[in-house]
C-alpha positions as CSV (number, residue, x, y, z in Angstrom):
1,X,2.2,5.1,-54.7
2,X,4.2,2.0,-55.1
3,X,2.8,-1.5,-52.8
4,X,6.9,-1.1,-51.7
5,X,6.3,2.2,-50.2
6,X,2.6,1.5,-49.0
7,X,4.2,-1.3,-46.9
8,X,6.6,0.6,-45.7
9,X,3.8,3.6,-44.6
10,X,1.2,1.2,-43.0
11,X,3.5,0.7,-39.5
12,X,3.6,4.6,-39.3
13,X,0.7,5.2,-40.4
14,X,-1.0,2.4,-37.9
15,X,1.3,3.4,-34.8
16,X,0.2,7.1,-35.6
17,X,-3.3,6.1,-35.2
18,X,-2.3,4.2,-31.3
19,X,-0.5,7.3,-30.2
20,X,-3.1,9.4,-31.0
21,X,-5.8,7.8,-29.2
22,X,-3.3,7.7,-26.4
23,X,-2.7,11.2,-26.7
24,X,-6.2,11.9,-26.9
25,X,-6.9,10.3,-23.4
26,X,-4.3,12.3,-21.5
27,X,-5.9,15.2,-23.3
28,X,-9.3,14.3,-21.6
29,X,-10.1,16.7,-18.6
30,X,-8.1,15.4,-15.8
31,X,-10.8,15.4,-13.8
32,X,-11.8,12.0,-15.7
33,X,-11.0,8.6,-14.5
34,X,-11.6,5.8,-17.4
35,X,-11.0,2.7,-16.3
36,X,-10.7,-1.1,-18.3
37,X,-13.0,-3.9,-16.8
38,X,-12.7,-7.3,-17.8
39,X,-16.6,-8.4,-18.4
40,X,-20.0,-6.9,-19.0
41,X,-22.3,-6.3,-15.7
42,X,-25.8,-8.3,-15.1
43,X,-28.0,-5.9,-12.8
44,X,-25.4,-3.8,-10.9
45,X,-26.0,-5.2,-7.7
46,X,-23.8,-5.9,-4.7
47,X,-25.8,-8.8,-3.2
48,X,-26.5,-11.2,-5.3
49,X,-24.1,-14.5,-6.0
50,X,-24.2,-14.5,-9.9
51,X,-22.4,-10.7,-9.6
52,X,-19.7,-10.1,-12.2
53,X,-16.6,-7.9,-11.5
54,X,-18.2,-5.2,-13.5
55,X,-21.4,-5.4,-10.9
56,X,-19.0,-5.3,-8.2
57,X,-17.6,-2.1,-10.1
58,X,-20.4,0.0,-10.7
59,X,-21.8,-1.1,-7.1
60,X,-18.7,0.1,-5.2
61,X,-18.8,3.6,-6.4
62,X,-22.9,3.9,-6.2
63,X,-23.6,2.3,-2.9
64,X,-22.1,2.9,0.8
65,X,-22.2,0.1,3.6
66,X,-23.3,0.9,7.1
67,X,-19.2,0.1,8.2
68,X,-16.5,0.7,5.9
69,X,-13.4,-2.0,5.4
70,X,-10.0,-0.3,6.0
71,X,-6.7,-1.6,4.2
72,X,-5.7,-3.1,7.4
73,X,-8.8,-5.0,8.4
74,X,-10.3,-2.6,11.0
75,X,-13.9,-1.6,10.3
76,X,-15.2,1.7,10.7
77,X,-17.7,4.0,10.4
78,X,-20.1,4.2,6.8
79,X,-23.1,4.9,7.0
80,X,-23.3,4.4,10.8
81,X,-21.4,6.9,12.8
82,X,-21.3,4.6,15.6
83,X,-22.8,1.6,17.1
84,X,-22.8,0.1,20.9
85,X,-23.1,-3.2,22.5
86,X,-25.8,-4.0,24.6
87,X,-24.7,-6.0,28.2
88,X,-25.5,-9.6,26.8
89,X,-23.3,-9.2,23.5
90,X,-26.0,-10.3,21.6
91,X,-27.9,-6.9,20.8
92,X,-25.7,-4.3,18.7
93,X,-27.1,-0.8,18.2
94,X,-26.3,1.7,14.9
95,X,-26.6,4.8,14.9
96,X,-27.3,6.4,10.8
97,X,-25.5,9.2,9.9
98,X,-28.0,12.4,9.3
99,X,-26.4,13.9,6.3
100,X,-27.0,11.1,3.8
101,X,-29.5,11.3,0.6
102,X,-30.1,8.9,-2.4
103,X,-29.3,9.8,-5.6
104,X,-32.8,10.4,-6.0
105,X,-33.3,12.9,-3.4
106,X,-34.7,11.0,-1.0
107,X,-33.1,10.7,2.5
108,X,-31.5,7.6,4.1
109,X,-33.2,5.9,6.8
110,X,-33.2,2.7,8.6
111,X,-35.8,1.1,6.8
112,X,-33.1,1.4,3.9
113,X,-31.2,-1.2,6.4
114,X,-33.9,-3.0,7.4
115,X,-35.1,-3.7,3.8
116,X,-31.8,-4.6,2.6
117,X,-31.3,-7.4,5.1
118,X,-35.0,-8.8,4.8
119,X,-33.8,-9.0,1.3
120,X,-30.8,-11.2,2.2
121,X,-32.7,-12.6,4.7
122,X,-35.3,-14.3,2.0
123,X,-34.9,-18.1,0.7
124,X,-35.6,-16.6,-2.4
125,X,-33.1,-13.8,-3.2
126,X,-29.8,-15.9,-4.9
127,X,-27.8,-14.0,-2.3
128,X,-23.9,-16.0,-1.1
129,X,-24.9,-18.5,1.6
130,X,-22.6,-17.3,4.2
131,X,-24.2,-13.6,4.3
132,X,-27.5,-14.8,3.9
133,X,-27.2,-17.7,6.4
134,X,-25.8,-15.5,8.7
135,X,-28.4,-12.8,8.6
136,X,-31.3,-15.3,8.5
137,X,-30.3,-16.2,12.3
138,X,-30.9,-12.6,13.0
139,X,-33.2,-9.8,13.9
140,X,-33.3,-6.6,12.8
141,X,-35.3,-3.8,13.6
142,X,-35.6,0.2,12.9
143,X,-37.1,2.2,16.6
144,X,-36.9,5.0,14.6
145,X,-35.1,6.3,11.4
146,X,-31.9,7.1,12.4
147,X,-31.5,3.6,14.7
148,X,-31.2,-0.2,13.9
149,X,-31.4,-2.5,16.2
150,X,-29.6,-5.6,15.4
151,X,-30.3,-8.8,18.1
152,X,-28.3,-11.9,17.3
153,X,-28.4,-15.9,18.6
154,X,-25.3,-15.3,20.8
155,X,-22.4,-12.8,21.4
156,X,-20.2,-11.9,18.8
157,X,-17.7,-9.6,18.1
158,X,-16.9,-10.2,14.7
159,X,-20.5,-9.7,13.5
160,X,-19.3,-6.3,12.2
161,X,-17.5,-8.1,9.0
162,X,-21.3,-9.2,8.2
163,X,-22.2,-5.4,7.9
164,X,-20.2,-4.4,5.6
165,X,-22.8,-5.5,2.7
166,X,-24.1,-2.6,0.3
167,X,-27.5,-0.3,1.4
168,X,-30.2,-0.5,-0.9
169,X,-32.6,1.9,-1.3
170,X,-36.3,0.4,0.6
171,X,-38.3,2.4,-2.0
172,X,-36.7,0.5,-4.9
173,X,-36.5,-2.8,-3.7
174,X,-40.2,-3.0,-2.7
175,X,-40.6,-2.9,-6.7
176,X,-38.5,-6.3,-6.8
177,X,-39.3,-9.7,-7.0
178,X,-36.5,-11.1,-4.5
179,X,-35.9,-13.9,-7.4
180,X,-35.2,-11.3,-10.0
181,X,-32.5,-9.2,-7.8
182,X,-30.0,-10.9,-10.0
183,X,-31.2,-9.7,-13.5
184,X,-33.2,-6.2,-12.7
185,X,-31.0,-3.3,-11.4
186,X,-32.2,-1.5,-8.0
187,X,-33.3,1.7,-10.2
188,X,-32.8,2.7,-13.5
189,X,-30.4,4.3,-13.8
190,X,-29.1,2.4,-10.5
191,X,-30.0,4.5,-7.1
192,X,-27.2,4.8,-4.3
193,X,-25.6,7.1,-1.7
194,X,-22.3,6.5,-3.0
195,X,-19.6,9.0,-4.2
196,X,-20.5,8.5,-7.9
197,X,-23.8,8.2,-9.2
198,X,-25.0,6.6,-12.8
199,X,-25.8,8.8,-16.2
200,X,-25.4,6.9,-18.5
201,X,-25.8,3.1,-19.8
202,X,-24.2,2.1,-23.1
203,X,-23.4,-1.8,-24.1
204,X,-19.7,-1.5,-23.0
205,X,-19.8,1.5,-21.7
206,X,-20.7,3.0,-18.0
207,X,-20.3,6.5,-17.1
208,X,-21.0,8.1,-13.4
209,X,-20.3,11.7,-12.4
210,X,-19.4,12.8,-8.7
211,X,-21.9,13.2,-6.0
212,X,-21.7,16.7,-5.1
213,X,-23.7,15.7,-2.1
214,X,-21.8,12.9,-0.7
215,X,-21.6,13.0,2.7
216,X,-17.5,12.4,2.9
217,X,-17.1,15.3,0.8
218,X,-17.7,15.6,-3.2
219,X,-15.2,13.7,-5.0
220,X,-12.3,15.5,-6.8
221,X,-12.6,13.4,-10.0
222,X,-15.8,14.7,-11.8
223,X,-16.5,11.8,-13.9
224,X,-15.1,8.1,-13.9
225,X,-16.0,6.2,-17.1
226,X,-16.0,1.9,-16.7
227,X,-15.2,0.3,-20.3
228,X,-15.7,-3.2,-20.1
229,X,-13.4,-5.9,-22.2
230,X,-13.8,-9.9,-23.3
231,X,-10.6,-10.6,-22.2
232,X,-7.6,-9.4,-19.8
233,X,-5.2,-9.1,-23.3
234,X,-7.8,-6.8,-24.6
235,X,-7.7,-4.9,-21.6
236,X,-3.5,-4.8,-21.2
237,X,-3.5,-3.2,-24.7
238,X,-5.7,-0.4,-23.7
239,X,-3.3,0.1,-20.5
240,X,-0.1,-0.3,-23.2
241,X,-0.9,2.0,-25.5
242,X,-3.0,4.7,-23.0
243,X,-7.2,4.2,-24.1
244,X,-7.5,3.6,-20.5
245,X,-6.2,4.7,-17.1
246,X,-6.2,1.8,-14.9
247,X,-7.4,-1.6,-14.6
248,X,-7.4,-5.1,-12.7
249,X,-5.4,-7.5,-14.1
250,X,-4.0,-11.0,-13.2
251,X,-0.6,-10.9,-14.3
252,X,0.6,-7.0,-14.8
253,X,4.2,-8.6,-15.7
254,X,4.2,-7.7,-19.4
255,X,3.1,-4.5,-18.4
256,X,5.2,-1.3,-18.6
257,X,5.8,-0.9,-14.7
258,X,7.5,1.2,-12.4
259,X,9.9,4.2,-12.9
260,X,11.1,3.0,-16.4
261,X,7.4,2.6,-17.3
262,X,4.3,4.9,-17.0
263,X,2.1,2.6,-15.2
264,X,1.6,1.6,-11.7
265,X,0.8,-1.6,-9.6
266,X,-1.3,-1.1,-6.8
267,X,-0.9,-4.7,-5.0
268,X,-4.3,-5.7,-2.8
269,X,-4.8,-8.3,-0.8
270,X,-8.1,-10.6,-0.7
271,X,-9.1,-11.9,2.7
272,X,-8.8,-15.2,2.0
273,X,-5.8,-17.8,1.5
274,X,-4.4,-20.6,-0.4
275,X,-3.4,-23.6,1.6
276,X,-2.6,-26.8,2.3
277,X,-5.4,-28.3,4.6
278,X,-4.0,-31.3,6.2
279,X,-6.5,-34.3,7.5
280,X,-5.9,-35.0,11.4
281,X,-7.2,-38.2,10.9
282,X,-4.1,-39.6,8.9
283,X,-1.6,-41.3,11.6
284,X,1.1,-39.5,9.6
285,X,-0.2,-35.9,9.6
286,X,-1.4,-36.7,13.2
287,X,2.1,-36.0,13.8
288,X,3.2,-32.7,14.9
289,X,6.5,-33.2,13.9
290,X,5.3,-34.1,10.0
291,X,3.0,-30.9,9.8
292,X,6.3,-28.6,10.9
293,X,8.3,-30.2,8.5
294,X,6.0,-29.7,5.9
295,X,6.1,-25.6,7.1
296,X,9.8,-25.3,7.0
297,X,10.3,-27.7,3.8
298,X,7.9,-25.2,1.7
299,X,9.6,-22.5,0.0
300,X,6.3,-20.1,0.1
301,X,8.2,-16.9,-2.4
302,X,8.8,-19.1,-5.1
303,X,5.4,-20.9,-4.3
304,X,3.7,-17.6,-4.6
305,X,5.8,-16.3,-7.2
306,X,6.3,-18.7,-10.5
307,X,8.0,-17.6,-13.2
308,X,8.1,-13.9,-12.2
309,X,4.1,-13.8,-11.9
310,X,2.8,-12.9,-8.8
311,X,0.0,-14.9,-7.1
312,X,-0.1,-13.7,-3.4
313,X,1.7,-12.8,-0.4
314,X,3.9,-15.9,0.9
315,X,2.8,-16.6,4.3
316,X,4.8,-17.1,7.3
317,X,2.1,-18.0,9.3
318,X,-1.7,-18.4,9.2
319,X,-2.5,-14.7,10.1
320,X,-2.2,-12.7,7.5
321,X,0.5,-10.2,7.9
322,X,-1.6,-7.1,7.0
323,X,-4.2,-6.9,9.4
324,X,-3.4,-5.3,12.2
325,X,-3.6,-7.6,15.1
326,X,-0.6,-9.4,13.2
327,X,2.7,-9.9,15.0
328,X,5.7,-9.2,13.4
329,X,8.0,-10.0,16.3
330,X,7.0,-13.7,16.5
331,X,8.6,-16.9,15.3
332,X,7.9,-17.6,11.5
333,X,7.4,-20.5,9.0
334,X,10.8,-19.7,7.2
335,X,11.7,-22.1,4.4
336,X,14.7,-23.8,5.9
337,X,15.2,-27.8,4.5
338,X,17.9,-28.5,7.0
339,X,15.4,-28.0,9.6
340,X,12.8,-29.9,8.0
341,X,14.9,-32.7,7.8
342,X,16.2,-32.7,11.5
343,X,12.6,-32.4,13.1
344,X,11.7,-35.4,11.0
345,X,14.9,-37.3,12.5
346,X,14.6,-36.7,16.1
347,X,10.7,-37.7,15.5
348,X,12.3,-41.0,14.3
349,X,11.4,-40.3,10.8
350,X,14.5,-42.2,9.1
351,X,15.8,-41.8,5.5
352,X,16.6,-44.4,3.8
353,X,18.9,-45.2,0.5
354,X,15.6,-44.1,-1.7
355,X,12.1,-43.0,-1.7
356,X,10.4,-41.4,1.3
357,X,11.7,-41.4,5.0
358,X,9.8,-44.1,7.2
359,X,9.5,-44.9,11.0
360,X,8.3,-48.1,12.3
361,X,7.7,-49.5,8.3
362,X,5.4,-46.6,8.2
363,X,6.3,-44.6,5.1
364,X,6.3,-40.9,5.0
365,X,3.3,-40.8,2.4
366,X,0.0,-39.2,2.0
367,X,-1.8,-38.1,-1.2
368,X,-2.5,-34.5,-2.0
369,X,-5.4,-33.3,-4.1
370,X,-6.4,-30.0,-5.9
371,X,-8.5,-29.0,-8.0
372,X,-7.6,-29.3,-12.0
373,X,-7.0,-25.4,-13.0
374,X,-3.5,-25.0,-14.4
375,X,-2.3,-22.8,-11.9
376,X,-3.1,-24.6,-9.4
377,X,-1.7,-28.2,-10.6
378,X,1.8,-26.3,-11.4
379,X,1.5,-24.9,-8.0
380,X,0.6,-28.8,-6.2
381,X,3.7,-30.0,-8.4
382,X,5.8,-27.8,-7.0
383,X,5.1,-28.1,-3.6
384,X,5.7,-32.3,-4.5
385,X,9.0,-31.7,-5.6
386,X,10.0,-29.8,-2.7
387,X,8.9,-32.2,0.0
388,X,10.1,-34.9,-1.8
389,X,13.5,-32.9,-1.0
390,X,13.4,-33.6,2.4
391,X,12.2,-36.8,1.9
392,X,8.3,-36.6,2.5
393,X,6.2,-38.4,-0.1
394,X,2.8,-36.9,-1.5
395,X,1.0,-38.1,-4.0
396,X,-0.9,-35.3,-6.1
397,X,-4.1,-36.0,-8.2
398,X,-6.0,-33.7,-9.8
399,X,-10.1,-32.9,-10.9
400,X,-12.5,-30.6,-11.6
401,X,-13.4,-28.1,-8.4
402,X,-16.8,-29.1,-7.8
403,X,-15.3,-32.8,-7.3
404,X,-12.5,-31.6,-5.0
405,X,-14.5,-29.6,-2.9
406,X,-18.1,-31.8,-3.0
407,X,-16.8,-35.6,-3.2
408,X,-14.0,-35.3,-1.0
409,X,-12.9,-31.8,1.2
410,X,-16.4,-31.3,2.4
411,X,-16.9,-34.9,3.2
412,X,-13.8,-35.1,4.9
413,X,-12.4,-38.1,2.7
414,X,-8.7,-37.0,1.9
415,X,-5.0,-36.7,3.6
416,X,-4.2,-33.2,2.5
417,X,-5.8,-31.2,0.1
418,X,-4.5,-27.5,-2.0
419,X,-7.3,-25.5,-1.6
420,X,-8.6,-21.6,-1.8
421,X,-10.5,-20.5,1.1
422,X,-12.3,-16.8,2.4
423,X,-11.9,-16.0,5.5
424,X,-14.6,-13.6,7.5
425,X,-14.8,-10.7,6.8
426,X,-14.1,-9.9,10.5
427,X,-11.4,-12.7,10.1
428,X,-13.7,-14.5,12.7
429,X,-10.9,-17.8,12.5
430,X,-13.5,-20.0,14.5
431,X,-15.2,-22.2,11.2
432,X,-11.7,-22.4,10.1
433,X,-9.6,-23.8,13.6
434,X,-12.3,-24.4,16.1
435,X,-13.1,-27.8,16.9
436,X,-17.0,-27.9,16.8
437,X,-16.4,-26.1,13.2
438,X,-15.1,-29.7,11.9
439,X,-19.5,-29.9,11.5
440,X,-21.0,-28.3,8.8
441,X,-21.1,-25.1,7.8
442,X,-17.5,-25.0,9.5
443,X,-14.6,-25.2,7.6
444,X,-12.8,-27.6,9.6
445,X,-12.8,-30.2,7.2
446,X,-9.5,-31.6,9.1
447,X,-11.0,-32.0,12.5
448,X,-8.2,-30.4,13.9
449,X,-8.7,-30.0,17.7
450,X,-7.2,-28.4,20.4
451,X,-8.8,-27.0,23.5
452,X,-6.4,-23.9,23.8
453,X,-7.0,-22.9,20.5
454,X,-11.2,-23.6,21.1
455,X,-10.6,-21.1,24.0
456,X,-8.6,-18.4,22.6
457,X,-11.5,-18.4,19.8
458,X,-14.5,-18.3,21.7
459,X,-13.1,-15.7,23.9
460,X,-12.2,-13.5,20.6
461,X,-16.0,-13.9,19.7
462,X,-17.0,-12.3,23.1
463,X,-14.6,-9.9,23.3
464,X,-15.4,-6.4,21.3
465,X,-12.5,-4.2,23.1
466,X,-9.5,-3.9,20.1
467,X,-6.8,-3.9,23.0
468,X,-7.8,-7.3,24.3
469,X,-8.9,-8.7,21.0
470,X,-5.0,-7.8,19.6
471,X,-3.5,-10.0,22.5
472,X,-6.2,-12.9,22.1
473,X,-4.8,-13.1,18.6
474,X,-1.4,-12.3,19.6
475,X,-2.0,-15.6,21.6
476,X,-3.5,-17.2,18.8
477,X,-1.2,-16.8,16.1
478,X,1.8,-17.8,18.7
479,X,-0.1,-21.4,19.3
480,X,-1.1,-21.8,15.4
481,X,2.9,-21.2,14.4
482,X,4.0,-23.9,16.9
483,X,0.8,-26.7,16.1
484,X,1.0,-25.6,12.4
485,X,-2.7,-27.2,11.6
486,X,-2.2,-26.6,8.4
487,X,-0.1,-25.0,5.8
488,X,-0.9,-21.7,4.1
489,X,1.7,-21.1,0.9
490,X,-0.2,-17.1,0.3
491,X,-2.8,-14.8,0.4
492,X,-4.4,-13.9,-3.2
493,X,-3.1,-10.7,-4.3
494,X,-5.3,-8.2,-6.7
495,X,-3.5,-6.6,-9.4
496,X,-4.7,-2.8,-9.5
497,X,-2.8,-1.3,-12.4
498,X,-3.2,2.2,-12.8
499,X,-2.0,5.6,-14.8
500,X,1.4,6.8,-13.1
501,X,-0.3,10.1,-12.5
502,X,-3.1,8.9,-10.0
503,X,-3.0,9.5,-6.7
504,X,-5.0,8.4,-3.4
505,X,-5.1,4.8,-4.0
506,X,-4.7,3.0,-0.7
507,X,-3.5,-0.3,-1.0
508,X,-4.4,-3.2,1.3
509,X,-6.6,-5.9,2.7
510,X,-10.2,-5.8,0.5
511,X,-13.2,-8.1,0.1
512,X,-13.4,-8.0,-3.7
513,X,-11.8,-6.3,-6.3
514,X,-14.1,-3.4,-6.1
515,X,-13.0,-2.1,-2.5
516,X,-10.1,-0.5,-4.1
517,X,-12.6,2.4,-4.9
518,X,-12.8,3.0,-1.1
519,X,-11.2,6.3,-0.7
520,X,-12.2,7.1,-4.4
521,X,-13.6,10.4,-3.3
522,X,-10.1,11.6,-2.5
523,X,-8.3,10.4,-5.6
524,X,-7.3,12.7,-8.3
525,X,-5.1,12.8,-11.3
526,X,-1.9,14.6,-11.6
527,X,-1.5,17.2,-14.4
């Protein structure tokens, strides 16, 4: 054979090889979900700080929480199929479902719970801060095995986000050394109540089957298979060309999406938010009329959206609009110059021939800072060059994240600051508005204060009926809109790409990546 015609050949022959693995894969069973991860797992567990995506992976389809995180925000029912408040708000009662084994056999009971949180409870364990500072101000107790008694420091009604941390099994973690959680697995294979269970462990390679004795019901997908990649390009290429049926990605825009293509986006949203924090202390921000400016002189979309990539959800206010005590029907932060510029006027902010407005030969300046990722700098530079449109000045500088957050946002030494926060996961707003949360660990770092907005918080903390929390809310997102504290641009979205053929996938508000498993027992794919 001629090297003209070999050349020629190779292409076909090489594409051949692509569509046939393709091809292969949609031959597999249907009943198969193999799915692309982007890095290798540690231990498989849930709780520890050091977990990778792949930990978070495996975890959410082997282990169950007592309350489970809907798409909207609500929590409901897991592995408690109820729970009641006692009269002081300070002792909370759950009640364990009876129906639920380990993979092992054995039964669940509440010294599963109560082991669990001594385990996050001990100085030892390199469990997140905020879980395991929360739960060390607690008690926790089992009267018998179907019951754990939970007594907290004072009333509050958004303890529930704090529940929603993976069961381990007590019989397994006795064997641990609470400073090891982070490099030995809870079992081996890993032991759960979850909807899929572990069989096998290769070095890139995790396969579960179904849990025919799940206690939602055994999943319709038989087996799900986690292949784990270096990088996201490696993983797009096994979505391109069909080796796997779904993955998270950060930018799915060079993907083949929607009806023209075979693959779908499944957009979640992580409960946190990238804003603008904005330092009370500054006699310019001080200024009411500055801080609404600065809302209606940001044009969120394109903010949240550069260069056709996707980021987040623009925010028009600072609740996030899918959770369900969100308003629609109130006022917004709508990007509108022209009334940027007039609220400066009629606060006497005057423009001048060039450079920043000024009032009383007090320039319209302050200095922004962020931390130095690429993203985020393009981001800050944008959100320059569109104040500087309606004539506010900021001055951006950039450095590493540790310096941002430890040298100056913590320590409360900056004017405004671009920064990524989490919110509760019972989107308990008080470390993030309330006054006293200007102290450590609050996350007031810009001592905003105002004493209607200190009420309507502590009275959401006390207040466990939905009805009455939804208008507390409703009051506090109609006072945060008009005193604009600060300036979310959007909430971090989570690109779930999957096979056009999957179905069940219930897109929404999640605490990590690996909530979008959380109706995985009713997904199935389409023949």
């Amino acid at each position: 054979m001629s090297k003209r015609i070999l050349l020629i050949l190779l292409p076909v022959v090489v594409a051949a090889a692509v569509t046939a693995a393709a091809v292969r894969l949609r031959q597999e069973p249907t009943d198969t979900l193999v799915e692309g991860v982007v890095g290798m797992p540690t231990a498989f567990n849930p709780l520890v700080a050091t977990a990778t995506r792949a930990d978070l992976d495996v975890a959410a389809l082997v282990y169950d929480s007592l309350v489970r995180f809907e798409p909207d925000g609500r929590l409901t029912p897991g592995l408690a199929t109820s729970w009641t408040v006692g009269d002081d708000g300070k002792t909370v009662t759950f009640k364990l479902r009876d129906d639920v084994r380990w993979h092992d056999g054995r039964p669940l009971g509440a010294t599963d719970v109560v082991a669990t949180v001594k385990l996050i409870q001990s100085p030892d364990a390199p469990v997140p801060e905020g879980l395991a500072g929360f739960w060390r101000s607690a008690q926790v107790e089992a009267p018998d095995e179907k019951t754990v008694k939970v007594t907290l420091t004072q009333p509050l009604s958004t303890f529930l986000g704090y529940a929603a941390f993976k069961v381990l099994p007590a019989h397994l973690v006795s064997q641990i050394p609470p400073k090891e959680l982070g490099s030995r697995p809870v079992g081996n294979p890993p032991v759960g109540t979850g909807p899929f269970r572990v069989v096998e462990v290769r070095p890139r390679q995790v396969a579960l089957e179904s849990n025919p004795d799940y206690f939602l019901g055994q999943p319709r997908l038989k087996r799900v298979v986690l292949q784990f990649f270096g990088d996201e390009p490696a993983l797009k290429e096994a979505l391109r060309n069909g080796r796997v049926n779904a993955g998270v990605v950060e930018d799915p825009s060079d993907l083949p999406l929607g009806s023209g293509g075979r693959l779908t986006d499944h957009r979640f949203f992580r409960t946190g938010v990238v804003m603008v924090l904005l330092n009370h202390r500054s006699p310019v921000l001080a200024d009411r009329a500055v801080r609404e400016a600065i809302a209606y002189g940001l044009d969120r979309t394109r903010l949240a959206r550069p260069g056709g990539r996707e980021l987040g959800l623009p925010a028009d206010g600072p609740i996030p609009p899918f959770v369900w005590f969100y308003r629609e029907d109130f006022r917004r932060w709508e990007y509108n110059p022209d009334r940027a510029r007039q609220v400066l006027e009629e606060a006497g902010w005057k423009a001048g021939p060039s450079g920043p407005r000024e009032r009383d030969g007090v320039k319209l300046s302050f200095s922004l800072i962020t931390n130095d990722d690429p993203v985020r700098v393009a981001t800050a530079e944008e959100v320059v060059r569109q104040l500087r449109q309606v004539g506010i000045d900021a001055r951006l500088s950039a450095a590493g994240f540790s310096g941002v957050v430890n040298d100056f946002v913590t320590q409360h030494k900056f004017e405004a600051a671009m920064v990524g926060l989490e919110f509760n996961p019972g989107f308990d707003f008080y470390s993030l508005w309330h006054s006293a949360a200007s102290r450590r660990p609050g996350l007031n770092f810009g001592e905003y204060a105002n004493r209607q907005v200190d009420d309507l918080l502590a009275r959401i903390r006390t207040t466990w009926d939905p009805t009455q929390q939804a208008q507390l809310y409703a009051e506090l997102q109609a006072v945060l809109i008009q005193e604009v504290p600060g300036v979310p641009l959007y909430f971090p979205v989570i690109h779930y790409v999957t096979d056009g053929r999957l179905r069940g996938v219930r897109a929404g508000a999640v605490l990590d990546a690996g909530d979008r498993f959380r109706d995985v027992a009713r997904w199935e794919l389409a023949r």
